[in-house]
PASEBA-1860 file (N, C-alpha, C; in nm, 3 decimals):
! residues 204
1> XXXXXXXX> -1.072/-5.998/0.947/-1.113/-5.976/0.810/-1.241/-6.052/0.784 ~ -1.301/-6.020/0.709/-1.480/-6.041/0.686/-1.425/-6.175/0.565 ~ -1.445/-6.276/0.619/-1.462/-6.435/0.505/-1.588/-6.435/0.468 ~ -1.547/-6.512/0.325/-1.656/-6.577/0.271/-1.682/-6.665/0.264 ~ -1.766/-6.775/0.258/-1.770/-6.889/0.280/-1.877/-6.956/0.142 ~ -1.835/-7.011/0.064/-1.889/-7.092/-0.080/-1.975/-7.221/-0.086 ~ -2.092/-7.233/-0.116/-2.150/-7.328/-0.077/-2.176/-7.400/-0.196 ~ -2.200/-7.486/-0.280/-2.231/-7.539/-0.387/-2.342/-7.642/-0.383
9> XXXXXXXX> -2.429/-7.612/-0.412/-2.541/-7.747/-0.474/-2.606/-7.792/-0.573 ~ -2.624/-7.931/-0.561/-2.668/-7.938/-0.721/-2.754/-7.987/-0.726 ~ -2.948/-7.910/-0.726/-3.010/-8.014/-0.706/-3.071/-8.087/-0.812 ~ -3.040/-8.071/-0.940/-3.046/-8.155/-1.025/-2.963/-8.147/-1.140 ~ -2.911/-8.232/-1.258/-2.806/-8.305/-1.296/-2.804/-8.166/-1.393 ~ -2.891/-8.055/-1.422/-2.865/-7.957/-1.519/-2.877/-7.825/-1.442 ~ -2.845/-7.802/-1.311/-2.851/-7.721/-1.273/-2.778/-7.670/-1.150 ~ -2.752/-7.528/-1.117/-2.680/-7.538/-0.997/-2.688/-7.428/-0.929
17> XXXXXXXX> -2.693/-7.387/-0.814/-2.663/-7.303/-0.728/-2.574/-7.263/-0.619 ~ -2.562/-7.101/-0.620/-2.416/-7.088/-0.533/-2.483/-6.994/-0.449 ~ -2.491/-7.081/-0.294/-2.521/-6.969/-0.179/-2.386/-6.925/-0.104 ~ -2.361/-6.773/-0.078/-2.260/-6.679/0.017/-2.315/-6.679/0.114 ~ -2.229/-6.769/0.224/-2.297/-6.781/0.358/-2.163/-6.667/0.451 ~ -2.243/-6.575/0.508/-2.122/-6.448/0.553/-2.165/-6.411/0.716 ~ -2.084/-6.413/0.798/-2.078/-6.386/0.934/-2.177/-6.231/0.935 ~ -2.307/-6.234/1.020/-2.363/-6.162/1.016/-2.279/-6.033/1.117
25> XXXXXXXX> -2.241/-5.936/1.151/-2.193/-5.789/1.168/-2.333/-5.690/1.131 ~ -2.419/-5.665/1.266/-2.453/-5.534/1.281/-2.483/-5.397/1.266 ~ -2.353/-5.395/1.369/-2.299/-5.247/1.322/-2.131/-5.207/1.265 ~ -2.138/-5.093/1.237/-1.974/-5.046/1.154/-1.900/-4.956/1.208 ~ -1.777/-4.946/1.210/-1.714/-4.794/1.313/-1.747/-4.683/1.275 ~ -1.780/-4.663/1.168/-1.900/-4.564/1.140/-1.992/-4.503/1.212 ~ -2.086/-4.624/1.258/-2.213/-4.614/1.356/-2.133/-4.585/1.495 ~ -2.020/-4.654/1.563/-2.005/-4.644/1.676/-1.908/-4.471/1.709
33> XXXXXXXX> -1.864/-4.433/1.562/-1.770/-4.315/1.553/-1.894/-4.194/1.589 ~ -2.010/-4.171/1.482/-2.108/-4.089/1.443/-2.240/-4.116/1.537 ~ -2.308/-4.259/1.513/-2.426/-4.215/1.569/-2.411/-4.283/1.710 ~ -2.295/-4.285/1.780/-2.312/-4.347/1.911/-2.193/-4.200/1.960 ~ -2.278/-4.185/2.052/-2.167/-4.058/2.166/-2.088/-4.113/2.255 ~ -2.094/-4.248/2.320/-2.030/-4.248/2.416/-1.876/-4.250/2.436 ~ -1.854/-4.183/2.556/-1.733/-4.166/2.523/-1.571/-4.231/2.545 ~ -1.654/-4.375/2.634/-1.505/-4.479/2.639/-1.509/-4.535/2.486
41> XXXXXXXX> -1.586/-4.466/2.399/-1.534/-4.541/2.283/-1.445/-4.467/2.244 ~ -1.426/-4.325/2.275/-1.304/-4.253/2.262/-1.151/-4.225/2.331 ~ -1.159/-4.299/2.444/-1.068/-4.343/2.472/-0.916/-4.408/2.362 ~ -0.816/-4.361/2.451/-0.687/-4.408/2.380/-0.670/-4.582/2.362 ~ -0.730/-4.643/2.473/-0.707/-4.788/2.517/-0.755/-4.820/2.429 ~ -0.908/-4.790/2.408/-0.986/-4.888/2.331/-0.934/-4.808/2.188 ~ -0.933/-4.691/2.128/-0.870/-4.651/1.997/-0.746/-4.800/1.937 ~ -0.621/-4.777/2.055/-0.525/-4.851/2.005/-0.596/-5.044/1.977
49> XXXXXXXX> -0.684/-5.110/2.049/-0.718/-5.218/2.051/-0.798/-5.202/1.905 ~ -0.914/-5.170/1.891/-0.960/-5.095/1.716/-0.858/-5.147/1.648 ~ -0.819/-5.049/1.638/-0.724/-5.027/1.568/-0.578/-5.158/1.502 ~ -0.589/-5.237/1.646/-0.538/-5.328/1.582/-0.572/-5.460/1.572 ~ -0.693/-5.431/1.558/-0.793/-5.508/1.493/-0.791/-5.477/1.312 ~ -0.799/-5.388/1.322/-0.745/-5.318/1.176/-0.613/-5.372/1.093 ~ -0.605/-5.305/1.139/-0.397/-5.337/1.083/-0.398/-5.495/1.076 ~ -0.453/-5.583/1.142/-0.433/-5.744/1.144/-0.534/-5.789/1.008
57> XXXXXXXX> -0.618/-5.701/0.993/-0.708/-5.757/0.877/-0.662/-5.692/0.726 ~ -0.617/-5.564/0.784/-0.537/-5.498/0.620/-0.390/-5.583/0.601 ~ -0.316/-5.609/0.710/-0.163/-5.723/0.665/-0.234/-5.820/0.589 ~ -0.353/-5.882/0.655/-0.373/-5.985/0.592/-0.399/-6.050/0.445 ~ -0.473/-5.889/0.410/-0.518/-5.852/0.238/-0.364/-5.841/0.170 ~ -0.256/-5.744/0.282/-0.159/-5.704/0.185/-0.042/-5.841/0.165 ~ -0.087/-5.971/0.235/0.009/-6.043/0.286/-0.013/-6.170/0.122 ~ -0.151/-6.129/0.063/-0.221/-6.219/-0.001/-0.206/-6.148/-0.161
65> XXXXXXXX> -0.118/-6.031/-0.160/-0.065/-5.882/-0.254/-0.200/-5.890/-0.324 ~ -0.296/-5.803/-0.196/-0.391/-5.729/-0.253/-0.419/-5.583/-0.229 ~ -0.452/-5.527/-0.249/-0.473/-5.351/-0.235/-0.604/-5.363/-0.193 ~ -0.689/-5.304/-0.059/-0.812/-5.289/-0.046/-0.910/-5.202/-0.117 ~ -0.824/-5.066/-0.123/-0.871/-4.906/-0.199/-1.017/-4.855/-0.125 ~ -1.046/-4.921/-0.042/-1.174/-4.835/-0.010/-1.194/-4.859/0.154 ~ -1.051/-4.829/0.240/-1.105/-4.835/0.358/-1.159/-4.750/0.413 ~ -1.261/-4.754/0.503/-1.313/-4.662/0.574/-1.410/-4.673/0.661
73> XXXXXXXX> -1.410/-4.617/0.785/-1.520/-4.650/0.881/-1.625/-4.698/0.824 ~ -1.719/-4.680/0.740/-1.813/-4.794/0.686/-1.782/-4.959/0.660 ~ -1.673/-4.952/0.604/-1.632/-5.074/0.580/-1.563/-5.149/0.670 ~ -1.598/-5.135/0.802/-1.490/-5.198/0.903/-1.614/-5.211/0.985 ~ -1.640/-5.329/1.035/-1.787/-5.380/1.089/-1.705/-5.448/1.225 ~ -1.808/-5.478/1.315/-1.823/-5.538/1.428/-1.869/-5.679/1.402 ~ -1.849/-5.787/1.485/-1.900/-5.873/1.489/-1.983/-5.901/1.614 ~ -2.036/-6.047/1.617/-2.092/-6.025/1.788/-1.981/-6.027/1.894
81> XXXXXXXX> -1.848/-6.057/1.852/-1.746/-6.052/1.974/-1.669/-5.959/2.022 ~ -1.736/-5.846/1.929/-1.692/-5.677/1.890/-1.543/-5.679/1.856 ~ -1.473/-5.793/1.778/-1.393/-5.781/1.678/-1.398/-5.691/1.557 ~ -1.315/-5.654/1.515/-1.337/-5.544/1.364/-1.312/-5.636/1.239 ~ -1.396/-5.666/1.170/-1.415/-5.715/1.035/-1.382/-5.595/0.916 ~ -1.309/-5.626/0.796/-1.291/-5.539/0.674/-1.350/-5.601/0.554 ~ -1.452/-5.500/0.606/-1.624/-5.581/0.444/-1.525/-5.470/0.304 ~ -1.599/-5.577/0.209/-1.688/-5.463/0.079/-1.499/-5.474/-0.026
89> XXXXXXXX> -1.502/-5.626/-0.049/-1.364/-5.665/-0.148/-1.373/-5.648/-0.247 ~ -1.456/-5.620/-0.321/-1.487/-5.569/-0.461/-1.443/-5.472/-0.494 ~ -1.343/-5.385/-0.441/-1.216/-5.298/-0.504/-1.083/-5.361/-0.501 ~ -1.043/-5.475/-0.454/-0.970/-5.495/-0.445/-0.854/-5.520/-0.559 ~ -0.738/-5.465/-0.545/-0.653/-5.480/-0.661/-0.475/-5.518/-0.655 ~ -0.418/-5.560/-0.741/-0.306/-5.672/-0.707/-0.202/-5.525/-0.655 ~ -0.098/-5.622/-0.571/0.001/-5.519/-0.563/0.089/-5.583/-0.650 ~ 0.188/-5.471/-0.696/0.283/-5.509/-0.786/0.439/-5.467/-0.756
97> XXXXXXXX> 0.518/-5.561/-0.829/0.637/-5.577/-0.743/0.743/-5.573/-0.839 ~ 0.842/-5.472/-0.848/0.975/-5.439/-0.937/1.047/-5.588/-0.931 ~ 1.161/-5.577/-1.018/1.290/-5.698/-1.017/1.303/-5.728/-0.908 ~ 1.344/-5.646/-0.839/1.436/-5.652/-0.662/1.318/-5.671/-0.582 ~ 1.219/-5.726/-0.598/1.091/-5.777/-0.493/1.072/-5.624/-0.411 ~ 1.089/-5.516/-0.418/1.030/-5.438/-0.363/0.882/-5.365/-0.460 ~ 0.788/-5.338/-0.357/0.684/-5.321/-0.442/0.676/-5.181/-0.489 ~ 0.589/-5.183/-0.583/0.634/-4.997/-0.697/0.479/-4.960/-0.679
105> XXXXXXXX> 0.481/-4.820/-0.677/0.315/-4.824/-0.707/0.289/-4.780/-0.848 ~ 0.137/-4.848/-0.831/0.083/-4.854/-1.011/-0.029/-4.721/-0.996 ~ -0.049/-4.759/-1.152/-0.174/-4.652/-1.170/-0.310/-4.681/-1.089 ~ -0.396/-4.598/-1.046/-0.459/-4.590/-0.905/-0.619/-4.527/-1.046 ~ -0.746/-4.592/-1.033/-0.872/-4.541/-1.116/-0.911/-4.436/-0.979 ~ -0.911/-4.298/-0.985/-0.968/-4.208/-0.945/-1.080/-4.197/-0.923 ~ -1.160/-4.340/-0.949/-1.302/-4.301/-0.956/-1.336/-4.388/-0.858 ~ -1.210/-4.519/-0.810/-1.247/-4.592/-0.691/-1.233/-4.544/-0.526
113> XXXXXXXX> -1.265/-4.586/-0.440/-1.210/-4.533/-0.306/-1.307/-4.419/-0.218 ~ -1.325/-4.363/-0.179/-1.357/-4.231/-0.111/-1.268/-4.149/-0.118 ~ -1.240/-4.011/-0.160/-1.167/-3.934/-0.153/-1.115/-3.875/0.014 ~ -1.214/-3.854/0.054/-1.191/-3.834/0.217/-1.056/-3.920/0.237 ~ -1.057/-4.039/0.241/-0.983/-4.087/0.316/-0.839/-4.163/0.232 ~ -0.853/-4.041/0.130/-0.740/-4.125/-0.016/-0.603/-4.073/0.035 ~ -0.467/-4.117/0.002/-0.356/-4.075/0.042/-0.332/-3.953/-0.066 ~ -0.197/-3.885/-0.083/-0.164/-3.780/-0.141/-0.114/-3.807/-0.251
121> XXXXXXXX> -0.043/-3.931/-0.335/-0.073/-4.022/-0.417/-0.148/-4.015/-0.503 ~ -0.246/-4.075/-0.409/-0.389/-4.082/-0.495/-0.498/-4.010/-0.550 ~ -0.451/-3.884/-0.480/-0.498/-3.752/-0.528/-0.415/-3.634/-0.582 ~ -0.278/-3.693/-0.646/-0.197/-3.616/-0.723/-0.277/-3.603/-0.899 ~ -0.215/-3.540/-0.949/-0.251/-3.512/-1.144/-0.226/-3.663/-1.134 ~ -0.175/-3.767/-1.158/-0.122/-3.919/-1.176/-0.140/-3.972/-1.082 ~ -0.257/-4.018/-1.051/-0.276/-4.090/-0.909/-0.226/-4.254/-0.915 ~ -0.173/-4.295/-0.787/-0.100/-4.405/-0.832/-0.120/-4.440/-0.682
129> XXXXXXXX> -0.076/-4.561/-0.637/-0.116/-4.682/-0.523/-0.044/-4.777/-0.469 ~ -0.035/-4.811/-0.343/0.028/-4.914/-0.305/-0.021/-4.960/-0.204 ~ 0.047/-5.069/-0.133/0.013/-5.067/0.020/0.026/-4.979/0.103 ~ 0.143/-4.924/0.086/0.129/-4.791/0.193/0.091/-4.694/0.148 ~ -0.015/-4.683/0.064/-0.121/-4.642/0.006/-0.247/-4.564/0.138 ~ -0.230/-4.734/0.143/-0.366/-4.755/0.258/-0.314/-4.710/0.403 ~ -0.158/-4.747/0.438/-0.141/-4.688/0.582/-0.163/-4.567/0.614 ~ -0.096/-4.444/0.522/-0.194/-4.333/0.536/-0.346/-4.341/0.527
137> XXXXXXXX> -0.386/-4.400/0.521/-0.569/-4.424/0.536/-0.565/-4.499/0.659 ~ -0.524/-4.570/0.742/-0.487/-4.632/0.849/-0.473/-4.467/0.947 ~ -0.419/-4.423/0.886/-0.320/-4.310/1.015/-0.491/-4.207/1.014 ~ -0.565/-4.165/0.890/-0.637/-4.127/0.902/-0.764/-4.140/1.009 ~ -0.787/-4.252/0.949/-0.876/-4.381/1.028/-0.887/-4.392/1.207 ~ -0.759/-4.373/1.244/-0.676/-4.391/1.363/-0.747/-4.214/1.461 ~ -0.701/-4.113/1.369/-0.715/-4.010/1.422/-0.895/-4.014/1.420 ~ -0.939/-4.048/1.302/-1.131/-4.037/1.362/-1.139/-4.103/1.439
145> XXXXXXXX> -1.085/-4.246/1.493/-1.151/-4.310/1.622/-1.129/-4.236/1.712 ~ -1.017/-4.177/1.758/-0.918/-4.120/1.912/-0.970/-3.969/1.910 ~ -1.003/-3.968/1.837/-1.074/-3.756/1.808/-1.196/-3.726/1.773 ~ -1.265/-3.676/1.837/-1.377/-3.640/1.798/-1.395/-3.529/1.687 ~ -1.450/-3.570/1.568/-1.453/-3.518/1.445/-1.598/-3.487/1.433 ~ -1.608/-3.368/1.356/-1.756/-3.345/1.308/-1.698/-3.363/1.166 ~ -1.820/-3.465/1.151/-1.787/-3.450/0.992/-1.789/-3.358/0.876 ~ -1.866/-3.224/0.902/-1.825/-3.111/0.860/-1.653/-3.062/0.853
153> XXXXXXXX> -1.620/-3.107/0.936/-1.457/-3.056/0.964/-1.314/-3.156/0.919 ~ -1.390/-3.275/0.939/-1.330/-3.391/0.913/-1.225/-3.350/0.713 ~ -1.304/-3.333/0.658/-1.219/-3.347/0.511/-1.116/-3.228/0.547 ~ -1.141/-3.126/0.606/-1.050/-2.990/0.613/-0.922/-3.083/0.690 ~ -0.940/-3.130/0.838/-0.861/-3.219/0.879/-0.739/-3.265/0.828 ~ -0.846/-3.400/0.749/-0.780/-3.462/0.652/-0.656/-3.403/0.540 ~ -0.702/-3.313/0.464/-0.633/-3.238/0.370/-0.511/-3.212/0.434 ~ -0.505/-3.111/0.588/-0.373/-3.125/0.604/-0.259/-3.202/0.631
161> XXXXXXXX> -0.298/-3.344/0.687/-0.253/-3.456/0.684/-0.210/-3.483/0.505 ~ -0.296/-3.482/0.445/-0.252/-3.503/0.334/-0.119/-3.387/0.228 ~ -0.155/-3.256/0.290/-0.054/-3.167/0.267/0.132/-3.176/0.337 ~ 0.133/-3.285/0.452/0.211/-3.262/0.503/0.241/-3.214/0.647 ~ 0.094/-3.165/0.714/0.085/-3.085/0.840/0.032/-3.174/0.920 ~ 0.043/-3.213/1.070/-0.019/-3.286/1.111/-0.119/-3.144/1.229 ~ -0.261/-3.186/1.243/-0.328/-3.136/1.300/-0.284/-3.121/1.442 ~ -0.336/-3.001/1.516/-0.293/-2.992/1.620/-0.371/-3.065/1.726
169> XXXXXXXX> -0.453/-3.166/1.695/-0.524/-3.222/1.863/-0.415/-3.330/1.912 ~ -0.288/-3.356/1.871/-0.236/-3.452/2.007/-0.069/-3.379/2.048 ~ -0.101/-3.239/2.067/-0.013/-3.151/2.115/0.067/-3.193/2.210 ~ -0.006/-3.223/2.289/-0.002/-3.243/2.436/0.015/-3.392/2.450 ~ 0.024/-3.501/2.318/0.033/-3.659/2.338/0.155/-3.645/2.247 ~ 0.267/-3.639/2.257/0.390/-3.673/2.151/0.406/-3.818/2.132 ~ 0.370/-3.913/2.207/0.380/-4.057/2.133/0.247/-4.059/2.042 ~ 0.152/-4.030/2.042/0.019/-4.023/1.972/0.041/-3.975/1.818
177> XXXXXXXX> 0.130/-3.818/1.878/0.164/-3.800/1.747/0.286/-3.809/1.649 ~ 0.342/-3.841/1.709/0.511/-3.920/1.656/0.412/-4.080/1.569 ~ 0.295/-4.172/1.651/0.243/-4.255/1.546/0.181/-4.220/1.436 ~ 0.102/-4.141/1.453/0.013/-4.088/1.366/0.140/-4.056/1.235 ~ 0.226/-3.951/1.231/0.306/-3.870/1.157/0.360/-4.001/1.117 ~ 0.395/-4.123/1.147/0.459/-4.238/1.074/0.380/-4.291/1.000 ~ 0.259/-4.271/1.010/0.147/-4.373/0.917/0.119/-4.265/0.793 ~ 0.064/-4.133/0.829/0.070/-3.992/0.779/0.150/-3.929/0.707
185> XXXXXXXX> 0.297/-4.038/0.690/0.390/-3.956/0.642/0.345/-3.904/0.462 ~ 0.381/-3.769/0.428/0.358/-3.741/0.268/0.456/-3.825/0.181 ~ 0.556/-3.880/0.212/0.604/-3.951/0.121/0.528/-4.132/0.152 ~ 0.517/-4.214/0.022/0.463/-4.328/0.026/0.536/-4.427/0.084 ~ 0.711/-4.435/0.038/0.762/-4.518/0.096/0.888/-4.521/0.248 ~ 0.781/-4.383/0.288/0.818/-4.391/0.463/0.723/-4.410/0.532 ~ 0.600/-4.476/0.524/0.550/-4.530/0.574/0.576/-4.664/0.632 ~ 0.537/-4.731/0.747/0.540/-4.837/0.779/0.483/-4.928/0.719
193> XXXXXXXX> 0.521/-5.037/0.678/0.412/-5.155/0.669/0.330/-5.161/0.779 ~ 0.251/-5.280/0.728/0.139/-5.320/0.857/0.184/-5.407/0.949 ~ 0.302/-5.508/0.930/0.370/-5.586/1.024/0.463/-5.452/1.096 ~ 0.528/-5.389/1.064/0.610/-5.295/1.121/0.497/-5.219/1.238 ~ 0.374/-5.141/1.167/0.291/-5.114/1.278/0.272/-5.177/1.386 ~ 0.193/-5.287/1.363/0.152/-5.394/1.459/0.297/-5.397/1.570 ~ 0.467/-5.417/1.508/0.511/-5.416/1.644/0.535/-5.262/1.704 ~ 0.505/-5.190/1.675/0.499/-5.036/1.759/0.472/-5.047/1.890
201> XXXX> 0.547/-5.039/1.949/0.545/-4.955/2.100/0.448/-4.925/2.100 ~ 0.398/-4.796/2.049/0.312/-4.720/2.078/0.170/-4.857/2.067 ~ 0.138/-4.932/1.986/0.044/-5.027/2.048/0.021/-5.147/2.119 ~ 0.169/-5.142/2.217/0.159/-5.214/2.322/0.092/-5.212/2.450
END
């Protein structure tokens, strides 16, 4: 996850300044998805390692009951140790939690997020949010690293994931797509958490 780091000085008795000193990151999975071809970045190995690089930085937001709302290959940067960082917290919003400590989802502003990569939720008449909000955006996320997408095609994709259908490119991978369909699921609270992901088989 992308820290911030707060600096305070005071260089005189009526005045003050606040420098954001932030781990410089490059490039974004964005750049390495779109404007880089090569193709061990498409690989399953390196997809699942990504990837849970991911999931360790979104538990971490959801562990702290925050909502990210705007993940997406832009916002998931490299560092120099080609770790995955999750920039750009300024959507971030509380999760909220019924009597019985299980969490409920709230009303969701339609105007935050990228639609591309919003769950089915969040693009109902009453759009509404949670953490596993975002795992379907995870499951999304997952399929642009491991698949080669034109982004022309990519939202059509998407939609059926969001309808309920899972696309046909991991026909021929049934653990690939038995994960995917758990992160993907159309209902919100059959999704996995992000600790539940992380111990998956499938990313061992």
């Amino acid at each position: 996850m992308c820290c911030l780091q707060f600096e305070e000085t005071i260089p005189s008795a009526d005045s003050q300044l606040l420098f954001i000193k932030m781990e410089l990151c490059k490039s974004s999975l964005k750049h390495r998805l779109y404007d880089s071809k090569k193709s061990d970045h498409r690989s399953l190995d390196k997809s699942k390692k990504w990837f849970k690089h991911i999931a360790k930085g979104v538990k971490h937001i959801h562990d702290k009951d925050f909502i990210h709302r705007d993940l997406k290959p832009c916002n998931i940067l490299f560092n120099k140790d080609r770790r995955l960082k999750i920039a750009d917290m300024g959507t971030l919003i509380e999760r909220k939690f019924g009597n019985d400590k299980v969490e409920i989802l709230v009303n969701d502003d339609e105007t935050i997020g990228t639609f591309v990569y919003k769950s089915p939720e969040q693009v109902s008449w009453d759009p509404k949010i949670s953490s596993k909000s975002e795992v379907f955006t995870m499951g999304l996320i997952f399929v642009e690293m491991y698949v080669i997408i034109e982004k022309t095609e990519r939202e059509q994709i998407f939609n059926s994931y969001r309808a309920g259908t899972q696309h046909d490119h991991f026909k021929d991978e049934p653990e690939t797509a038995t994960f995917v369909g758990k992160l993907t699921n159309k209902i919100n609270d059959k999704r996995p958490s992000c600790s539940e992901i992380l111990r998956d088989r499938f990313l061992r």
